[in-house]
N, C-alpha and C positions, 0 to 999 in steps of 0.2 A: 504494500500500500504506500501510494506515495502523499506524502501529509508536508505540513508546515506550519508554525506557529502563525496566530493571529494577531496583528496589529490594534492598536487602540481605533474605537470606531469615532473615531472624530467629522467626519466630513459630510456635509451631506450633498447632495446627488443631483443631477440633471441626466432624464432617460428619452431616449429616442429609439425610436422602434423602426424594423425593416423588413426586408425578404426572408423571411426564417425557413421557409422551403427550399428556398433556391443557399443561400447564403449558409446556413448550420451543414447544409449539404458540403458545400464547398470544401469542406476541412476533407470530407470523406472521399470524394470528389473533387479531382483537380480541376474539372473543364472548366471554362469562363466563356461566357459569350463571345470575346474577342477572339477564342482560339478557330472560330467558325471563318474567320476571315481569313487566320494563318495560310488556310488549303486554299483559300481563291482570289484573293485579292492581291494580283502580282503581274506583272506585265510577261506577256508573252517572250518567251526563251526561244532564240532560233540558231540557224550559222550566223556566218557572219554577213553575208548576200542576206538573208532574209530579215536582219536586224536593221543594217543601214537603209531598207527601205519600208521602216517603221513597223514590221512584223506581219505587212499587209500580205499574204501570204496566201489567199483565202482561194481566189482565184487564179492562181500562174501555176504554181507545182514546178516541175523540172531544178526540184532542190529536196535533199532528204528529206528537210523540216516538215515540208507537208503531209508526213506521217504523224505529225504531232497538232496538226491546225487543220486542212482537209485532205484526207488520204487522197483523192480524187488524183490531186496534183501527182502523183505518183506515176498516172498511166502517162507523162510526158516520157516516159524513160523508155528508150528501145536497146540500150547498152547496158553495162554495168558500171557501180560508181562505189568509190569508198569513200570518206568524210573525216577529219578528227577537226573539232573546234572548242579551245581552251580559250578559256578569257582571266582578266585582272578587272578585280571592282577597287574601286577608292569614293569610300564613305567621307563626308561630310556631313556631321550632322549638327543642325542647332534647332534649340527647341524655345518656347514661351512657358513659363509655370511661373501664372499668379504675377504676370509683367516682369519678371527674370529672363535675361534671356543666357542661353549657355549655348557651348560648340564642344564635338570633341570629332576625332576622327577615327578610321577604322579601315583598314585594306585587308585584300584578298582576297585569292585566287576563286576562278568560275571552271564551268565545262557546258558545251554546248554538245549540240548534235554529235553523237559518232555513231559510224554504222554502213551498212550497205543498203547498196540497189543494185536490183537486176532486173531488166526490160529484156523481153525479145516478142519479135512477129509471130503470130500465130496464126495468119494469111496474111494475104493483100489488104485487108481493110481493117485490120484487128491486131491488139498487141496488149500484153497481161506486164503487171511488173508486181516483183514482190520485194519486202524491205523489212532489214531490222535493223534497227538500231536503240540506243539509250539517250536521255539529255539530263539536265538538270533544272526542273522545269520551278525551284525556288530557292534561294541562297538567303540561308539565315546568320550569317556571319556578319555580326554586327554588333554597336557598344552605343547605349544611349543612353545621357547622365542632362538630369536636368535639378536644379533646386530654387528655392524662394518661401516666401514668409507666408505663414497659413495663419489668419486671425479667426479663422472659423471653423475648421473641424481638425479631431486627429485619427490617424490611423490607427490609434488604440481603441477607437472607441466602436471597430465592427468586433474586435474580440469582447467589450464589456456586454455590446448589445446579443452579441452569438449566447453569450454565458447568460447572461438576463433570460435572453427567453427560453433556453436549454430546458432551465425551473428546476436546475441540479445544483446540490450544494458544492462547496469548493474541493472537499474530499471527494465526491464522486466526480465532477471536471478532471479533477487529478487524474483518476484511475479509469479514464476514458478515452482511449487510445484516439476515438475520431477526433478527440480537441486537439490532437499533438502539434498542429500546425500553427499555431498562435494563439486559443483560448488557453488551452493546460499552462505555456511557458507564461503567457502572460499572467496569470494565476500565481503562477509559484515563482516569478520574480519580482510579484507583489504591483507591477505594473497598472493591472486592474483589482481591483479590492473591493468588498462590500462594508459599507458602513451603516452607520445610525443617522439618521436626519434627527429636526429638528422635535421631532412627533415621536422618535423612537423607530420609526418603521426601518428592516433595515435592506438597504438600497446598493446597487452596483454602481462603481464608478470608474473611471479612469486616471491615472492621476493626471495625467497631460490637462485634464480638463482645467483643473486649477490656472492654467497659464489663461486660459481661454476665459476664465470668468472671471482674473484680474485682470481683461481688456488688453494681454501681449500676446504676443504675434511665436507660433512655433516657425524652428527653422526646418523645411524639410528636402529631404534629400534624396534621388532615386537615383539609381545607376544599375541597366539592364543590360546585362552580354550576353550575346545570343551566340549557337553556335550550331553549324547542321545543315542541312539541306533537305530538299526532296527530290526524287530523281523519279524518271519514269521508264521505263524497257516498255516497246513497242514493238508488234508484228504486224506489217501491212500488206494487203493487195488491194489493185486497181485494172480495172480492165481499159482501153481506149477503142472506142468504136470509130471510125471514120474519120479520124481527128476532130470530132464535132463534139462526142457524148464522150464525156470519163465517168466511172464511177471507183468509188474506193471505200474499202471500213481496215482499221487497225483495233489492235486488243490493246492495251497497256495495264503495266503491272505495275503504280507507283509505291516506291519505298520511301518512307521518312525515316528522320533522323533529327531531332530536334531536342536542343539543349540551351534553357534560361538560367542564370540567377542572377535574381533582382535582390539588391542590396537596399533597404530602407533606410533611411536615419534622421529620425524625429531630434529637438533638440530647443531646451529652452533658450531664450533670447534676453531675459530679462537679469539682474542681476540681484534678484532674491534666490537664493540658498538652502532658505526655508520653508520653501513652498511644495516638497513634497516630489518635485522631475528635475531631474538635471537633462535627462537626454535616454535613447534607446535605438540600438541598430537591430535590424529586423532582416535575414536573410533566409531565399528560399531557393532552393535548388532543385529544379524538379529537368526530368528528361520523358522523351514520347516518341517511341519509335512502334512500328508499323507496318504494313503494307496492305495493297488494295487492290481494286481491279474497277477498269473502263472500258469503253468503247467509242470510237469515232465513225460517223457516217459521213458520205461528201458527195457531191455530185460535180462534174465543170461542165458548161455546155458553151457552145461557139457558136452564136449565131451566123457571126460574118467571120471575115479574116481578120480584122481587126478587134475584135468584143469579142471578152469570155466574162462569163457569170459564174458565181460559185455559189453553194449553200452547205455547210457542214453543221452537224450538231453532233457536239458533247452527251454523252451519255454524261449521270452522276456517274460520281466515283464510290465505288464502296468499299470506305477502309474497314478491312474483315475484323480484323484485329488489331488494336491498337494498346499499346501499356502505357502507361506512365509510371514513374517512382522517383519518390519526394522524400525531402530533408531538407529541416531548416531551425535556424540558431536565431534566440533573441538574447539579447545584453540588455539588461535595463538599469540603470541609476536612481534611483528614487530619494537619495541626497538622506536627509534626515529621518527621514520614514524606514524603510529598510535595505537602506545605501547600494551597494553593487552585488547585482547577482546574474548570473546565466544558465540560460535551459534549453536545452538538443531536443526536437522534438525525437530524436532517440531514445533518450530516457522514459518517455512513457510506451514506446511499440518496440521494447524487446531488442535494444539496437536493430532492429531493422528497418530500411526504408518503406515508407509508406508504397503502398501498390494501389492502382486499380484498371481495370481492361474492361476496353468499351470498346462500340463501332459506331462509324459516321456514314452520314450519305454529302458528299459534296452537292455544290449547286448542279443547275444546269444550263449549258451553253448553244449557244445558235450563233450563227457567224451566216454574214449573205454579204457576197464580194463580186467586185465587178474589173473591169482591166481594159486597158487600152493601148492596142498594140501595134506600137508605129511599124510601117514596111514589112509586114506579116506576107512571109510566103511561108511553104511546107518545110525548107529547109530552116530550120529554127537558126542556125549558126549565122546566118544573115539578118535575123531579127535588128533592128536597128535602137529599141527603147521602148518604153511602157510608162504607164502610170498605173495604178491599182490604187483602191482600197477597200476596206475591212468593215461592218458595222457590228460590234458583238455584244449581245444580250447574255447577262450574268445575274441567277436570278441567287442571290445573297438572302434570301429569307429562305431558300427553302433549303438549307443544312438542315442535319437532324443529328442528333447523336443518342446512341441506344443503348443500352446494357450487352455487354458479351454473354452474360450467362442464359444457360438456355433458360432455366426458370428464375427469372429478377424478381429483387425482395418488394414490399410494397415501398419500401423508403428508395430504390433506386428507380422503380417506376414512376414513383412523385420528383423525383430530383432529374430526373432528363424530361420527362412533361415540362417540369417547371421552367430550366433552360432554355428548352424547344421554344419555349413560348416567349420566351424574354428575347430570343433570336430573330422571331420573327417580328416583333416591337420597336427593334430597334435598327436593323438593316432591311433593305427594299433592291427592288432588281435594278441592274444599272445598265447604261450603254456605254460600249469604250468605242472609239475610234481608230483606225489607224489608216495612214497614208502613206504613200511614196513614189519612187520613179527611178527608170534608170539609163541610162544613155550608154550605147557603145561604140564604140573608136577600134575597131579590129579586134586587136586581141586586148585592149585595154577597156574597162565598165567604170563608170562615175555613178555613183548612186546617192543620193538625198531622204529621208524621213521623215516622221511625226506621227507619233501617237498621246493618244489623253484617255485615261481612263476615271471615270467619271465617280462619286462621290455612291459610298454605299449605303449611307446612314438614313434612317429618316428624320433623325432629330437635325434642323439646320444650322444650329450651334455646332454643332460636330464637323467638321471641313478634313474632308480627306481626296486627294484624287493622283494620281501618276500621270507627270505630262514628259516624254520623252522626243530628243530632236537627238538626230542619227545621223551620218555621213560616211562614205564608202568608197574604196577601192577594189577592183578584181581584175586580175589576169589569167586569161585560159588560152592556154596555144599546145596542141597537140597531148591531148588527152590529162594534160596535167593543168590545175587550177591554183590559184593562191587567192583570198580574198579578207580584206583588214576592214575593219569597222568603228568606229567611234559611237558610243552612246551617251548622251547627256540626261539626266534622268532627275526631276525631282518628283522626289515623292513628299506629299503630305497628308497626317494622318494625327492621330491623338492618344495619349497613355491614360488612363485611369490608374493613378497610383494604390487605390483603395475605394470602394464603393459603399456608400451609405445610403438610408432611403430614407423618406421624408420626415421628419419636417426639413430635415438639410438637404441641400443642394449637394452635386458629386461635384470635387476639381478635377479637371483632369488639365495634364498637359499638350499645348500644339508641339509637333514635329513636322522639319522640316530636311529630308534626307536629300540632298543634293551628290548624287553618283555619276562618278566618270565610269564608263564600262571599256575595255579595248577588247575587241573580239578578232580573233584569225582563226580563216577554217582553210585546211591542206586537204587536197585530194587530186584522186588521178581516177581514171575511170577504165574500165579494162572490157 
C-alpha cells in the first residue's frame, strides 16, 4: 500500500468541473483527440519530380509516386524503372503562448519513394504495369518548446479535478495504478491536496492555485520532441487501354513508429516563499507503434491529346493494431508545505510501463485532377510541358479509434465513444490544393509548385493549414535520371499544453513550422 502523511488542512478551495468520461479515461488511455490528426494531416510525400510540382500528381502518372496518390498513373509505364529518393528537413520553429513568442530549430534526415516499375504491351492497344515500392509518407522528427505567463489556469488543476471526481480517497488514488500518470504522483508529492474550507467541508485543491488567487501570473513551460515516422509498403497494378482509359488500385501496408516527451514546467513568479509552490516539472514519455492496411482506386482518362483527368480515392486506413507505452516523472516543490518531492509513475504499476492496444480507422480521401499537356504526341519523350492540379477532400471527422480486445470492458467502450465524439466536435472535412508545371529543354526539366492545405478544425480560433512553394530540376538522357527539389513548407497548427472544461477556457499555443525540404531521386530504368 502506498500511503503518506497528511498535511494540516488549512486552505480552502476553488472547484471546476470537466470531461470525467473522456479525461479520468485518459490516465488509462493514452489517445487524445489531436492524435486523430497525427495519421492525416500532413502534406503529400513524393520523389523529387512529383514534389517540385506541388505533389499534383493526380492526373500525369509516369513516376513511381503515383502508387501512393492515383495508381492509375502507373499504366504510363511500358518499360521498367527503379527509384531511390532521400531527402534532408530543417525545422524552424516559432511559436505564440499567451503573447511569448519563442524559436528553436531541428534537422533531419527524410526518404521518399523507393521501388520498382514494370510496364510491358500486352497487344497493340493494351499494356498492364505493376509496382512496389515503400515511402515515408510522415516525418515526426521534430523539437517544439514554447513558454509565457498563465494568470488563469494551471496544469495541476486536471489532476485535482480527475481526483475530485474519481470520489476516491487519497489512499485508494495511491493504490490505483490508472492514476499513475499525474493524479497518484501528484497526490503523493503533495502537489494536489484536500483541505478544510471555511464551513469544514473538506475540498481538493491544487496548490499552484494559490499563485492564481493572489492575482500572479504562473511561468509555464512546454518543450515537445518528437521522434519516428510513418512509412507505407505498397503493391500496385494498372492496366492502359488505348492510351485514352488507365485504371489502377495499390494495397498499402502502413507502419508507424512514433515517439513524444513532453516536458512541462509550471513555476511560480512571485517572490512569496510562503505561499505553498515554488514550481513542478511534469514529464511524459509515451511511444505508439503499429501497422495497418489501405487501399487506393484511380482512374486517368484522355479526352484529347492535350487533357487528362484523374479521380482517385483513398480507402481508410485501418490500423489493426496499434500499442502504446507510457512513463512519466513529476518533481514538485511545494516550499513550506511539504518542500521537494518526486514520483515515477512507476512506483504505483509495478515498475512497469503503462500499456494499452487499440485500432483506428483513418479518414477518407478523394482526389479529382486534371492536366494540360503542351505538344502531346504518342511519343511521350517529346512531350514539351504541362500544368496539372490536384483538388483533395480529407474528411478529419471521420477517424475513429476502437478497443483491440475482442470483448471491451464497459469503461473502454464509454472512453473511445467519448473521444469519437469529441473528434468529431472538433475537426470537419477539408480541401487541400495542389498545383504545378513543368517545362522541358531536351534532356534538361524546370519545374515550379504550390500546395495549401487547408484548416481542419471547426472551432475558428484554432488556425492550422500547410502552405508549400517547390522548385525543381531533372535530367534524363539514356535511361538514366537525376532529379533535385527544393520545398519551402510552413506549417501552422496549435499545442494544447493541458485541457480543462468549463467554466475555464483551454490555452493552447500557435505554431509556426517553417521547413526547408531538399529532395533527390536517382534512377535508371531497364
Amino acid at each position: 500500500m502506498y500511503a503518506r502523511p497528511s498535511p494540516l488542512n488549512t486552505i480552502a478551495m476553488k472547484k471546476y468541473l470537466f470531461l470525467p468520461a473522456l479525461f479520468i479515461s485518459t490516465i488509462i488511455y493514452a489517445q487524445i483527440p489531436e492524435d486523430a490528426l497525427r495519421y492525416s494531416f500532413f502534406p503529400q510525400n513524393g520523389t523529387a519530380r512529383s514534389l517540385a510540382i506541388g505533389g499534383a500528381m493526380g492526373s500525369l502518372g509516369g513516376d513511381i509516386n503515383a502508387i501512393f496518390v492515383n495508381p492509375a498513373g502507373l499504366g504510363n509505364y511500358k518499360t521498367g524503372e527503379f527509384v531511390f529518393t532521400p531527402g534532408f528537413f530543417m525545422n524552424n520553429n516559432k511559436t505564440n503562448f499567451r503573447d511569448t513568442q519563442n524559436k528553436n530549430k531541428k534537422n533531419n534526415f527524410g526518404l521518399g519513394p523507393i521501388g520498382f516499375v514494370y510496364g510491358y504491351n500486352t497487344n497493340s492497344t493494351s499494356s498492364q504495369a505493376v509496382s512496389i515500392a515503400i515511402t515515408q509518407t510522415a516525418n515526426y522528427n521534430n523539437s517544439v518548446q514554447y513558454n509565457g505567463l498563465n494568470n488563469y489556469s494551471s496544469y495541476s488543476q486536471v489532476w485535482a479535478d480527475q481526483f475530485f471526481n474519481s470520489g476516491q480517497t487519497i489512499e485508494d488514488a495511491l493504490n490505483n495504478s490508472s492514476f499513475a500518470y499525474g493524479t497518484a504522483p501528484a497526490l503523493y508529492t503533495y502537489l494536489v491536496d484536500t483541505f478544510r474550507n471555511t464551513s469544514g467541508d473538506l475540498q481538493v485543491r491544487s496548490l499552484p492555485e494559490n499563485i492564481l488567487d493572489a492575482h500572479q501570473a504562473l511561468r509555464q513551460q512546454n518543450t515537445i520532441d518528437t521522434k519516428g515516422a510513418q512509412y507505407e509498403i505498397a503493391i500496385g497494378y494498372a492496366m492502359n487501354k488505348n492510351d485514352k482509359f488507365q485504371f489502377g488500385f495499390s494495397v498499402g501496408i502502413p507502419i508507424m513508429h512514433y515517439h513524444n516527451i513532453t516536458t512541462f514546467k509550471e513555476s511560480d513568479t512571485s517572490s512569496n516563499t510562503a505561499n505553498g509552490f515554488e514550481s513542478f516539472t511534469y514529464t511524459d514519455d509515451y511511444t505508439t507503434s503499429g501497422a495497418g492496411l489501405n487501399a487506393k482506386l484511380g482512374i486517368i482518362y484522355k479526352p484529347t491529346e492535350h487533357v487528362r483527368l484523374g479521380l482517385a480515392i483513398h480507402t481508410p486506413t485501418y490500423m489493426i493494431s496499434l500499442k502504446d507505452k507510457r512513463t512519466s516523472n513529476l518533481v514538485a516543490n511545494t516550499e513550506n508545505y511539504e518542500g521537494k518531492r518526486e514520483a515515477s509513475s512507476l512506483i504505483f504499476t509495478n515498475d512497469q510501463p503503462g500499456e494499452s492496444k487499440y485500432s483506428m480507422l483513418t479518414p477518407l480521401k478523394v482526389i479529382i485532377s486534371g492536366s494540360w499537356v503542351f505538344s502531346s504526341i504518342e511519343n511521350v519523350k517529346k512531350q514539351k510541358g504541362f500544368i496539372t492540379a490536384d483538388i483533395e477532400y480529407v474528411d478529419h471527422k471521420g477517424s475513429n479509434f476502437y478497443s483491440a480486445n475482442e470483448t471491451p470492458t464497459d469503461d473502454e467502450k464509454l472512453y473511445f465513444k467519448s473521444l469519437n465524439s469529441v473528434i468529431k466536435e472538433e475537426y470537419k472535412g477539408n480541401f487541400n490544393f495542389r498545383l504545378g508545371g513543368e517545362m522541358k529543354f531536351n534532356t534538361l526539366m524546370a519545374r515550379l509548385g504550390f500546395a495549401y492545405y487547408t484548416n481542419p478544425y471547426k472551432d475558428s480560433e484554432l488556425k492550422a493549414s500547410r502552405t508549400l512553394l517547390s522548385g525543381g530540376l531533372g535530367y534524363r538522357n539514356k535511361g538514366f535520371f537525376i532529379d533535385l527539389t527544393y520545398v519551402y513548407s510552413i506549417n501552422k497548427d496549435i499545442n494544447f499544453p493541458y485541457r480543462l472544461d468549463a467554466p475555464l477556457a483551454n490555452t493552447f499555443a500557435s505554431i509556426n513550422d517553417q521547413r526547408g525540404n531538399i529532395i533527390a531521386s536517382v534512377g535508371f530504368k531497364f
